[in-house]
TIPA-297829 format. One record per atom (N, C-alpha, C, O, CB): residue number from 1; x, y, z; atom name. Coordinates in steps of 0.1 Angstrom, whole numbers, plus 5000, padded with zeros to 4 digits. Glycine has a CB too. Example, Ala and Ser with C-alpha at 12.3 -4.5 7.8 and 13.67 -1.06 7.14 Angstrom:
! residues 2
+-----+------+-------+------+------+
:  nr : east : north :   up : atom :
+-----+------+-------+------+------+
:   1 : 5132 :  4943 : 5078 :    N :
:   1 : 5123 :  4955 : 5078 :   CA :
:   1 : 5132 :  4967 : 5078 :    C :
:   1 : 5142 :  4967 : 5085 :    O :
:   1 : 5113 :  4955 : 5090 :   CB :
:   2 : 5128 :  4978 : 5071 :    N :
:   2 : 5137 :  4989 : 5071 :   CA :
:   2 : 5129 :  5000 : 5079 :    C :
:   2 : 5134 :  5011 : 5080 :    O :
:   2 : 5141 :  4994 : 5057 :   CB :
+-----+------+-------+------+------+
! end
This chain:
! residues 70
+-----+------+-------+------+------+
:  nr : east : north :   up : atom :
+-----+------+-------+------+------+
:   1 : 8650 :  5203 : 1711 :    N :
:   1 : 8654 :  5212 : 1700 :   CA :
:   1 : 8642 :  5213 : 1690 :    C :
:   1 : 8634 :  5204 : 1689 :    O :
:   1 : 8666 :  5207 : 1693 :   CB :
:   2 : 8643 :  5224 : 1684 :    N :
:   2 : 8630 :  5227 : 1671 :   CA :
:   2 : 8633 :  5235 : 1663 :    C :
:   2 : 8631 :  5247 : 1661 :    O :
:   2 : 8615 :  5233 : 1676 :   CB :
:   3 : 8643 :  5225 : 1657 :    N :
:   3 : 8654 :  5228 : 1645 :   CA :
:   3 : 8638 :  5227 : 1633 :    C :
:   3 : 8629 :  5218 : 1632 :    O :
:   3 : 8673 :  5211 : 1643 :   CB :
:   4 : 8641 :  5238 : 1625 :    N :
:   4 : 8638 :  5236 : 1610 :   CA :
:   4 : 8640 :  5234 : 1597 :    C :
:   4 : 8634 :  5237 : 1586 :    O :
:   4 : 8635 :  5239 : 1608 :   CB :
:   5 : 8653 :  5229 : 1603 :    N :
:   5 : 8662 :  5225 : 1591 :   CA :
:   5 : 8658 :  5208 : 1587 :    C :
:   5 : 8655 :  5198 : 1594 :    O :
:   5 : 8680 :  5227 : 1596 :   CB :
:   6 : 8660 :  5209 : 1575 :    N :
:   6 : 8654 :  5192 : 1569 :   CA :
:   6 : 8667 :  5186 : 1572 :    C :
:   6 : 8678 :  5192 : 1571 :    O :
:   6 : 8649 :  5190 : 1549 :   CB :
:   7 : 8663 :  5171 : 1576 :    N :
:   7 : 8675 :  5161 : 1577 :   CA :
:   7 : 8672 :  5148 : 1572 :    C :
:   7 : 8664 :  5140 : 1578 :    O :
:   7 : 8680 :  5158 : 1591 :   CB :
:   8 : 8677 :  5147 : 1563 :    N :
:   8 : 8678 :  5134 : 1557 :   CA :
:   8 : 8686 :  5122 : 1564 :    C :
:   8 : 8697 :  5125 : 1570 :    O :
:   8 : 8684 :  5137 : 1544 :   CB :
:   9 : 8681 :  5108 : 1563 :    N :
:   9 : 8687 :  5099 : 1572 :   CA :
:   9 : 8687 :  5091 : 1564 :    C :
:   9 : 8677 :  5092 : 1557 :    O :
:   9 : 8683 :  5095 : 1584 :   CB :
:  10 : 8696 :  5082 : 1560 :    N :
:  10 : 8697 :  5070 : 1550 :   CA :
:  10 : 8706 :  5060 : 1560 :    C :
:  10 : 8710 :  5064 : 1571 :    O :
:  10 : 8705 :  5075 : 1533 :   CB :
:  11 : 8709 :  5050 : 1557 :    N :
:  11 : 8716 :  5035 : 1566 :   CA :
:  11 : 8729 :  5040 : 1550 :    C :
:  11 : 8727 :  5042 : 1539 :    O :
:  11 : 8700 :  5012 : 1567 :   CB :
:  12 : 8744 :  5039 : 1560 :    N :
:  12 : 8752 :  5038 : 1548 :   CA :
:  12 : 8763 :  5022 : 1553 :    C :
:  12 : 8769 :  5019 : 1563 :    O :
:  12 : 8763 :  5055 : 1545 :   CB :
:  13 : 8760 :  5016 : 1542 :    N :
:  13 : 8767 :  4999 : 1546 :   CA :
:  13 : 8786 :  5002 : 1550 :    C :
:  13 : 8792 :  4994 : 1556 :    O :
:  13 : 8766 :  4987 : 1526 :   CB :
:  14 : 8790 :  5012 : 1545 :    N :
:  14 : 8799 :  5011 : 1544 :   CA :
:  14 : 8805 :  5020 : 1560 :    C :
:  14 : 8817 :  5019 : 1563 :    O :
:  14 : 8800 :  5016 : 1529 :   CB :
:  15 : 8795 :  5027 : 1567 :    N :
:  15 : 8798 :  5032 : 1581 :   CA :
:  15 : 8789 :  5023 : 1588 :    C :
:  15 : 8790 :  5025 : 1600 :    O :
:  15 : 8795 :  5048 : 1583 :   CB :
:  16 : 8783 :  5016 : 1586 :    N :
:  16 : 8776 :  5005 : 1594 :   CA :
:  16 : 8766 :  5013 : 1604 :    C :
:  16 : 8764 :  5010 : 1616 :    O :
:  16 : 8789 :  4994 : 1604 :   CB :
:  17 : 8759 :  5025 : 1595 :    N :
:  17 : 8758 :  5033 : 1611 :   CA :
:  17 : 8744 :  5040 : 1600 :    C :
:  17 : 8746 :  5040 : 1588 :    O :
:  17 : 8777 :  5047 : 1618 :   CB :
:  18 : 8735 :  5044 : 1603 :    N :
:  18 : 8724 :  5057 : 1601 :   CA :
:  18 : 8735 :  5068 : 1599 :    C :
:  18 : 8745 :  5071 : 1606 :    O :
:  18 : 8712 :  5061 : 1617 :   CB :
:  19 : 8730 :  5075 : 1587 :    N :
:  19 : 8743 :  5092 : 1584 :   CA :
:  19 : 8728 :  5098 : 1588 :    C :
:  19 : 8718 :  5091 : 1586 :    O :
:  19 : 8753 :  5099 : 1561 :   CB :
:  20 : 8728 :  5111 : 1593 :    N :
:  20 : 8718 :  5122 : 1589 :   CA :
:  20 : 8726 :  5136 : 1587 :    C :
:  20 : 8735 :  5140 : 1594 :    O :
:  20 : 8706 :  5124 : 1602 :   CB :
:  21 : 8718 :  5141 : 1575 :    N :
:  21 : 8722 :  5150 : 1572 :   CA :
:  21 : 8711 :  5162 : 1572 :    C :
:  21 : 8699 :  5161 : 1570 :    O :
:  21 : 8728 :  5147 : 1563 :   CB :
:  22 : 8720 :  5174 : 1575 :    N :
:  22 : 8714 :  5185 : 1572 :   CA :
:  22 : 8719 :  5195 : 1559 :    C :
:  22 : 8729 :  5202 : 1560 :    O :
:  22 : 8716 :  5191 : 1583 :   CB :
:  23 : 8711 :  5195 : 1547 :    N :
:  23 : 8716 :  5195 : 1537 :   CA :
:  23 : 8719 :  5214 : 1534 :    C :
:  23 : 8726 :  5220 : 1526 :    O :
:  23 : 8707 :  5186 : 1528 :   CB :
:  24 : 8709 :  5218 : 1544 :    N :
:  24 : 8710 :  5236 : 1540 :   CA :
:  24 : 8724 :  5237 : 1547 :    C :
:  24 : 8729 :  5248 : 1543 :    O :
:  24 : 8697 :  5248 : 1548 :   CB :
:  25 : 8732 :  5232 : 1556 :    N :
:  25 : 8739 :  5238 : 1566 :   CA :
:  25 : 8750 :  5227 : 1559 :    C :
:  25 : 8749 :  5215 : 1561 :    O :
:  25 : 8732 :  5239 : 1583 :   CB :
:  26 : 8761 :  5233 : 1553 :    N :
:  26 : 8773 :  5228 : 1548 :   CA :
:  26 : 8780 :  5222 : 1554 :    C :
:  26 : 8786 :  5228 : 1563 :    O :
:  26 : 8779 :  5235 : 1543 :   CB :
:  27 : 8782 :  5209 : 1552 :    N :
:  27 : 8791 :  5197 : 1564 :   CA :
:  27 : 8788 :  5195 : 1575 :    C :
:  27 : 8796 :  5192 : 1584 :    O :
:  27 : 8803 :  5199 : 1568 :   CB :
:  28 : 8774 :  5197 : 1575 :    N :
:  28 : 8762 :  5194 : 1588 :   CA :
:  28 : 8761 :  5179 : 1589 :    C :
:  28 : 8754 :  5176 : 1579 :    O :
:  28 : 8745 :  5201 : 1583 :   CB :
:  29 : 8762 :  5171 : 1594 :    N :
:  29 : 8757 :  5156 : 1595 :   CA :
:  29 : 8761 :  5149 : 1607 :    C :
:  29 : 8769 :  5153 : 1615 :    O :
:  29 : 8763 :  5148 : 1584 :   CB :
:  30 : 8755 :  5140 : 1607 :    N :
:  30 : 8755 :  5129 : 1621 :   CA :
:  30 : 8755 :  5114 : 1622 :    C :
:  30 : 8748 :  5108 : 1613 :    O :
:  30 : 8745 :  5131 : 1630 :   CB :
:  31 : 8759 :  5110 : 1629 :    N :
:  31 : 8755 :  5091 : 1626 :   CA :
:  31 : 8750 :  5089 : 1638 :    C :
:  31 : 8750 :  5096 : 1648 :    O :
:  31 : 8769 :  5079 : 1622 :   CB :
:  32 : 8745 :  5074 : 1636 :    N :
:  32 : 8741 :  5069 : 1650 :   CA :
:  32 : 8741 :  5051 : 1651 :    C :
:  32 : 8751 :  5045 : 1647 :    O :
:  32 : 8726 :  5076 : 1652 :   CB :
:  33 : 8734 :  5047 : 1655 :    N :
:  33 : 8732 :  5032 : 1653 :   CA :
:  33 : 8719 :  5025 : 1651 :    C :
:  33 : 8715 :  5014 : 1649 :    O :
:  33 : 8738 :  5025 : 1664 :   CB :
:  34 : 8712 :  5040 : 1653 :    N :
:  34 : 8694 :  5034 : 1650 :   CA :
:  34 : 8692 :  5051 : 1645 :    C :
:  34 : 8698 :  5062 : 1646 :    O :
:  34 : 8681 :  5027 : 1670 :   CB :
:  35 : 8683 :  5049 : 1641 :    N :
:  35 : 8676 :  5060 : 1628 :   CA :
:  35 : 8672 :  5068 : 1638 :    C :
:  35 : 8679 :  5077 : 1636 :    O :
:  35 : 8661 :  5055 : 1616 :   CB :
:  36 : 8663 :  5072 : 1653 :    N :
:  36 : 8667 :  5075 : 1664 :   CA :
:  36 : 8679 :  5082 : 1669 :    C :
:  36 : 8680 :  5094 : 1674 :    O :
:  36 : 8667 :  5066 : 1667 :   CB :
:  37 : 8686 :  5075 : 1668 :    N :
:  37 : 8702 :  5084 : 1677 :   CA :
:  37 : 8707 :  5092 : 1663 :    C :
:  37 : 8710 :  5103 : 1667 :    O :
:  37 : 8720 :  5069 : 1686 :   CB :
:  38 : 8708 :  5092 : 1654 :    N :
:  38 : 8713 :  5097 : 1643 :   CA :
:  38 : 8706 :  5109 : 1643 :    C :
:  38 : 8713 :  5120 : 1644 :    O :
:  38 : 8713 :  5089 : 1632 :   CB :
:  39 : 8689 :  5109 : 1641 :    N :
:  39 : 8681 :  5120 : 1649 :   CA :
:  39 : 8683 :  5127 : 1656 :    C :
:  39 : 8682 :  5139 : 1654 :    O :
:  39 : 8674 :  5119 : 1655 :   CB :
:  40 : 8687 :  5123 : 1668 :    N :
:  40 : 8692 :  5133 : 1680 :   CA :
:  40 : 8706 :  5136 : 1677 :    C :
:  40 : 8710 :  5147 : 1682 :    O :
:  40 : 8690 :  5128 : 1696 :   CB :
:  41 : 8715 :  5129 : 1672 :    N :
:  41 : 8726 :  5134 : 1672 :   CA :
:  41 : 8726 :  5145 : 1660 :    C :
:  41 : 8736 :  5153 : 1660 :    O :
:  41 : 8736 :  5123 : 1672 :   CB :
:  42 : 8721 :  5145 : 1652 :    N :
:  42 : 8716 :  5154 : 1640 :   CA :
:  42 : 8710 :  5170 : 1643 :    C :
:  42 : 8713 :  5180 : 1637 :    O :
:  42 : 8704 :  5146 : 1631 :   CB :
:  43 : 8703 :  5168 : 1652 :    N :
:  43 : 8699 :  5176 : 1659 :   CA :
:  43 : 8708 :  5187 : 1671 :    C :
:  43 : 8707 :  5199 : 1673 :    O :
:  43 : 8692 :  5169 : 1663 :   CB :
:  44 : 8716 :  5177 : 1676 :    N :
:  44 : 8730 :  5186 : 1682 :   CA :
:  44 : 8738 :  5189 : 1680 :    C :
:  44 : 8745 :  5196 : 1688 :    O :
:  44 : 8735 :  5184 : 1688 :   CB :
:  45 : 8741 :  5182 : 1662 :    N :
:  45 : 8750 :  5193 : 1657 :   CA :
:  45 : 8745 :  5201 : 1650 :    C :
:  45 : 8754 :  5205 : 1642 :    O :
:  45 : 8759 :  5190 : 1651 :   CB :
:  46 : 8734 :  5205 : 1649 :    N :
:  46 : 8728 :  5211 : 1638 :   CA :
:  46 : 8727 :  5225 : 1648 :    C :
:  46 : 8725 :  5235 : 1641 :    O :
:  46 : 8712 :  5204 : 1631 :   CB :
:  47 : 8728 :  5229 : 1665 :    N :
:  47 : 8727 :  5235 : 1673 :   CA :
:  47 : 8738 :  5237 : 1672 :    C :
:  47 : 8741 :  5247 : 1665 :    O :
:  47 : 8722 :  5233 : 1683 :   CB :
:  48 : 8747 :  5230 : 1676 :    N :
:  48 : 8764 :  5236 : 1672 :   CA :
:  48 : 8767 :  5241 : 1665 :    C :
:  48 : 8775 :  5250 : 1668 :    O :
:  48 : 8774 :  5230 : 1670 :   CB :
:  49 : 8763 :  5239 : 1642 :    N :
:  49 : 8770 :  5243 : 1635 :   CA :
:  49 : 8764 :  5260 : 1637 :    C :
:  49 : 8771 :  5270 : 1635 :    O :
:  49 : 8769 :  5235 : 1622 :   CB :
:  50 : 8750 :  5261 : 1640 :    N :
:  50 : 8746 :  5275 : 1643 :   CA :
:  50 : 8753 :  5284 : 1652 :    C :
:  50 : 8755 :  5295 : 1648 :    O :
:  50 : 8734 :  5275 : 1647 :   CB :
:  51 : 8758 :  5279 : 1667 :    N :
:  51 : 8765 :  5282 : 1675 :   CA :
:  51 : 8778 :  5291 : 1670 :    C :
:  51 : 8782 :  5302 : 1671 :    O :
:  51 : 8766 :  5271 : 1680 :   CB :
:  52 : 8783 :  5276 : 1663 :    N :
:  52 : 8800 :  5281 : 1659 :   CA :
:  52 : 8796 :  5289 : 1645 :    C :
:  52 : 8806 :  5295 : 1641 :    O :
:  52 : 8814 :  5266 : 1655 :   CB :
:  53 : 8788 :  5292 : 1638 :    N :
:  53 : 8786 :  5306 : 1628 :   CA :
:  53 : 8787 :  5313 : 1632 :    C :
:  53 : 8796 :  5321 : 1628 :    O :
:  53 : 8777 :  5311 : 1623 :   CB :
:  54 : 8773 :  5318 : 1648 :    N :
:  54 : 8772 :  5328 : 1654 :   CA :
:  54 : 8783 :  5335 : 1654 :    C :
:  54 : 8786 :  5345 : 1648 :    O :
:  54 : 8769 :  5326 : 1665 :   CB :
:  55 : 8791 :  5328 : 1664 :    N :
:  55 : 8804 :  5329 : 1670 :   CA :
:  55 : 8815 :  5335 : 1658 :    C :
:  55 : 8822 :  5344 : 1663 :    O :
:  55 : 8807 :  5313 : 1675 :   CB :
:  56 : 8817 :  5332 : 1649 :    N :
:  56 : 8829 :  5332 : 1635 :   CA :
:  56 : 8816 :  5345 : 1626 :    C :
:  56 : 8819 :  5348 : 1614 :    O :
:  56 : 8832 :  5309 : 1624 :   CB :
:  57 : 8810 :  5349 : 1629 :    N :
:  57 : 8800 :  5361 : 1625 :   CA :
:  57 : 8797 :  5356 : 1606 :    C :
:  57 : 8797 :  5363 : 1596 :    O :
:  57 : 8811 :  5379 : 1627 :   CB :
:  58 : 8795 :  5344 : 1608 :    N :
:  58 : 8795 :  5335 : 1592 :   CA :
:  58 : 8779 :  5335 : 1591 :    C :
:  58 : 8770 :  5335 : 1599 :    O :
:  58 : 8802 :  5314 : 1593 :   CB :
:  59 : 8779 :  5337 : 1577 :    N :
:  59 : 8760 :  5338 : 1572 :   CA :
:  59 : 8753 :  5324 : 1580 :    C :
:  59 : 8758 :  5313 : 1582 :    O :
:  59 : 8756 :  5336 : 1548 :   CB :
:  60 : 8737 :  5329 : 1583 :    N :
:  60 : 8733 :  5316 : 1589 :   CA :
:  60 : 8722 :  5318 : 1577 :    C :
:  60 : 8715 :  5327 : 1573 :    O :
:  60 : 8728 :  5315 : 1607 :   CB :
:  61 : 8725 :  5305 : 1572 :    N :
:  61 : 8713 :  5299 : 1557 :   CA :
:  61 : 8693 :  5297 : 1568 :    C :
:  61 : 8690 :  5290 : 1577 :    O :
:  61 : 8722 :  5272 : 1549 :   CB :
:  62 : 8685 :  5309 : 1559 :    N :
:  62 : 8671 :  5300 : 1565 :   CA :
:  62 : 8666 :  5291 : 1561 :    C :
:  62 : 8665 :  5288 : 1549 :    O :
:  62 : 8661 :  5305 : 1565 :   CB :
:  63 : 8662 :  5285 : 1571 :    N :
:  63 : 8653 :  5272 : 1569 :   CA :
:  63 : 8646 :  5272 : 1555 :    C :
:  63 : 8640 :  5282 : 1550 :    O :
:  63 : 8641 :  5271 : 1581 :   CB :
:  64 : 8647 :  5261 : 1550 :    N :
:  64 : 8637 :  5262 : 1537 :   CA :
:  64 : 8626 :  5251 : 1538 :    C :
:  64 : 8617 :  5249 : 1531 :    O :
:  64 : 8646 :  5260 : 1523 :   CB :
:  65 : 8630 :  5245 : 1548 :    N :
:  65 : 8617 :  5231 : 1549 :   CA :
:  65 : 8621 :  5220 : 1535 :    C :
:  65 : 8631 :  5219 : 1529 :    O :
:  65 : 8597 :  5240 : 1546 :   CB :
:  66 : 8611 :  5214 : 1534 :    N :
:  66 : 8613 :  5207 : 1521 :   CA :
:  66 : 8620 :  5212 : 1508 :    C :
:  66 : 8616 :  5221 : 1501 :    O :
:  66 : 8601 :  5204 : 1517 :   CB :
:  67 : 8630 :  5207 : 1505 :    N :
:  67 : 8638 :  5212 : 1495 :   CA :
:  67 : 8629 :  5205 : 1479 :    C :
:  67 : 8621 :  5195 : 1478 :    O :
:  67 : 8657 :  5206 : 1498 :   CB :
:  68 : 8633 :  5214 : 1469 :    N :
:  68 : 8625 :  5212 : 1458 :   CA :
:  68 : 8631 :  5196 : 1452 :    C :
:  68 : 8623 :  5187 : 1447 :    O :
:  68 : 8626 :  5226 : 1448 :   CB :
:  69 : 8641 :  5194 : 1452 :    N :
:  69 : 8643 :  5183 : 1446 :   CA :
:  69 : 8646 :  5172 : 1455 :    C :
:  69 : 8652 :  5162 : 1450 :    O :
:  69 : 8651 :  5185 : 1438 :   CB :
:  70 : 8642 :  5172 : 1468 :    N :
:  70 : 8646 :  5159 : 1472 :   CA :
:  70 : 8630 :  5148 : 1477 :    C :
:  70 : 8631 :  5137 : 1481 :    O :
:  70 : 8659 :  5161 : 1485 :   CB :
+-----+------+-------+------+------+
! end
């Protein structure tokens, strides 16, 4: 995949798990068990949430790359 959407990945103690998120694409996110799988799984839903827009004829947000405040 050659998603250009930014994904943030942080370790959350409380899901015991890597979150990644995709912050342009609303309720975009993934977990995993290594910073790695959270990656790819971040990545396959980040193909899906585009998918199911397509699909529901819902605005698709452009890539912005690096966001200004993070």
């Amino acid at each position: 995949m050659n998603s250009k959407y930014e994904i943030i990945i942080y370790w959350s103690e409380e899901d015991s798990a890597f979150i990644a998120e995709a912050p342009e694409l609303p309720g975009c996110m993934a977990d995993g068990q290594t910073y790695q799988e959270s990656l790819a799984n971040a990545e396959r839903i980040i193909q899906e949430w585009l998918e199911t827009a397509k699909e529901l004829g819902r605005p698709i947000p452009r890539p912005k790359g690096r966001l200004l405040y993070a």
